[in-house]
C-alpha positions in Angstrom: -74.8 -96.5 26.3 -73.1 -99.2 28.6 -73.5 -100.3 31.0 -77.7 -101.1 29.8 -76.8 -101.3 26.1 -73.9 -102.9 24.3 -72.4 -102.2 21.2 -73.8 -104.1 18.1 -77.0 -104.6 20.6 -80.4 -105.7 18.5 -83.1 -102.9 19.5 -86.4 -101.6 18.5 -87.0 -98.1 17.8 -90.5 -97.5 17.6 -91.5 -94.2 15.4 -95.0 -93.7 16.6 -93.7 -94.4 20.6 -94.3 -91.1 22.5 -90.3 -89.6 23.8 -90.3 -88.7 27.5 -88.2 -88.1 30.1 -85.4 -91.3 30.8 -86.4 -92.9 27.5 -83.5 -94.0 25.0 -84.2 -92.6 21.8 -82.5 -93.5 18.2 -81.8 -90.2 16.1 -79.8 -89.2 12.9 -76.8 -87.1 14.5 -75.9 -85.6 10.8 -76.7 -81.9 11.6 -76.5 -82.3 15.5 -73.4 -83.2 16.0 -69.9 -81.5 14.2 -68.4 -84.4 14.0 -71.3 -86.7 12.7 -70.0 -86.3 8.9 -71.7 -88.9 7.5 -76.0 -88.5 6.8 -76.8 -91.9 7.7 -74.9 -91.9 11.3 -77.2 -93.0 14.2 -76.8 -92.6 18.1 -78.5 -93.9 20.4 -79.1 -91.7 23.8 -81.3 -91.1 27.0 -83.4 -88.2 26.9 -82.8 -86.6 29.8 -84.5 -83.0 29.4 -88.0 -82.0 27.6 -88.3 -79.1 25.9 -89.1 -76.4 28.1 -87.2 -78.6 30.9 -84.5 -76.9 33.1 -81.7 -78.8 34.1 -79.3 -78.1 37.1 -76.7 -80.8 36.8 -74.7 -80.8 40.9 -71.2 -81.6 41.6 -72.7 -84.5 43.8 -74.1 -86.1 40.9 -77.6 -85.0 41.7 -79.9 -83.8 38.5 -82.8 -81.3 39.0 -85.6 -80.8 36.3 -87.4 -77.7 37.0 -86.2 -77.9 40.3 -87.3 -81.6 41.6 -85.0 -84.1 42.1 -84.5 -86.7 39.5 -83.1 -90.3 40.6 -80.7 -91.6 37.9 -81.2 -95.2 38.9 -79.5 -96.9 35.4 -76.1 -95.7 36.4 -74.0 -95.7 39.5 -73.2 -93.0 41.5 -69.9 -93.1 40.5 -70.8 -92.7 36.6 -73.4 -89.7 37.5 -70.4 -87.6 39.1 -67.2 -88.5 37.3 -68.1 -89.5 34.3 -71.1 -87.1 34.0 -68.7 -84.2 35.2 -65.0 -84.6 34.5 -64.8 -83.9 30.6 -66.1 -80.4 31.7 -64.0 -77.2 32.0 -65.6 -75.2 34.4 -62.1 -74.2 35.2 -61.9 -71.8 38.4 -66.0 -71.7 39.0 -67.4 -72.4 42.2 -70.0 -74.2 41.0 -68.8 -77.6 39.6 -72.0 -78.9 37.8 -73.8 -77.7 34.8 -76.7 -75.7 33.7 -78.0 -75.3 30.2 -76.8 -72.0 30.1 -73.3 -72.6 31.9 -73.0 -75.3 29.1 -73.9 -73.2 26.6 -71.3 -71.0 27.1 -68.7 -73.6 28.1 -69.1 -75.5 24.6 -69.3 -72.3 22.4 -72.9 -73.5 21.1 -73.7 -70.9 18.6 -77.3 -72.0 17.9 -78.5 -71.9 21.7 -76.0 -69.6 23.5 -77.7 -68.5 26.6 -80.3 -70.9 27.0 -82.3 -72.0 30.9 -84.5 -73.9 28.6 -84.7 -76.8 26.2 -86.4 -74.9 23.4 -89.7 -76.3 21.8 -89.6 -79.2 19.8 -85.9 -80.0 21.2 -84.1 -82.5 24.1 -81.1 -82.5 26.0 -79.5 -86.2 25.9 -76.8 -88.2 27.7 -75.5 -90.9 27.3 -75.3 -93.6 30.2 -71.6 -94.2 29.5 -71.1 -90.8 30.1 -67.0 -90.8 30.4 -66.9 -91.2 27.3 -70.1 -90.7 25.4 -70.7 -87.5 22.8 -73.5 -86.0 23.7 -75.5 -82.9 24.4 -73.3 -81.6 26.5 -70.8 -81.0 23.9 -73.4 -80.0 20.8 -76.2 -79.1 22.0 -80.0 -80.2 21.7 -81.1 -82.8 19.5 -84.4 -81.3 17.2 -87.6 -83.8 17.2 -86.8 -84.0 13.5 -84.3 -86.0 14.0 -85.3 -88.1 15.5 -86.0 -91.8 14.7 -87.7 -93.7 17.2 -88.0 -94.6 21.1 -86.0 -98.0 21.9 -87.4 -100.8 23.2 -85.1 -103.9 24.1 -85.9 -107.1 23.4 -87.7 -108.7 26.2 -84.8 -111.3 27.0 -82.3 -108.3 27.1 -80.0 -108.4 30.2 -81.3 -104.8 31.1 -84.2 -104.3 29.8 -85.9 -102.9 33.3 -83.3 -100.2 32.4 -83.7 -99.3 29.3 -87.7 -99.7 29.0 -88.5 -97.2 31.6 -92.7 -96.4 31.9 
């Protein structure tokens, strides 16, 4: 989550905190992701679509939710094209961003193959070091179940405008 969080930073995940759009959320990966192999793994994301949300991620770096622009402000421009794009195949397409359904197909995800949606009681996350970050653009949507609790930083944080958006 760097640049607005770094590793081994003290948060709060509140349980009861309603999850919306831009929020950082704590859930268990175990289940979500392949590679989480152990049950008590953790990762910490931005919630970036709701569930019925449709995302249409550009080459410029621009992101659309149901078709209105949506300002990524916590990371640079530079972060919201390469590293937001680059780990993508999209080999030979025209169209060099993402959709849920182009990623769908790109990643092989066998649960939600063919999806325009985030299904009910689901969210599509990013992380906002996203060159390197394991997220749902590789497995897919992470169930409500799983999840833990909205973060809130510490008030003295260095970024905490970031991280505790309204």
């Amino acid at each position: 989550m760097e640049p607005n969080l770094q590793n081994n930073e003290k948060v709060w995940a509140f349980k009861m905190a309603p999850i919306r759009r831009d929020r950082v959320i704590v859930f268990n990966a175990y289940g979500v992701d392949p590679q989480a192999t152990d049950h008590n793994i953790k990762y910490v994301k931005r919630v970036i679509g709701l569930p019925g949300d449709e995302i249409d991620y550009h080459a410029d770096g621009k992101l659309y939710i149901n078709g209105k622009y949506v300002a990524q402000n916590y990371i640079t421009k530079q972060q919201r094209i390469a590293g937001t794009l680059s780990p993508l195949p999209h080999s030979g397409s025209k169209y060099q961003g993402f959709t849920l359904n182009s990623l769908s197909y790109d990643q092989n995800w066998t649960k939600n193959a063919g999806k325009k949606r985030v299904p009910k009681g689901m969210y599509f996350v990013l992380g906002d070091n996203r060159a390197v970050s394991n997220d749902s653009r590789y497995y897919g949507f992470v169930p409500k179940s799983k999840v833990v609790g909205v973060v809130k930083a510490y008030p003295w944080a260095a970024h905490h405008e970031e991280i505790n958006v309204k």
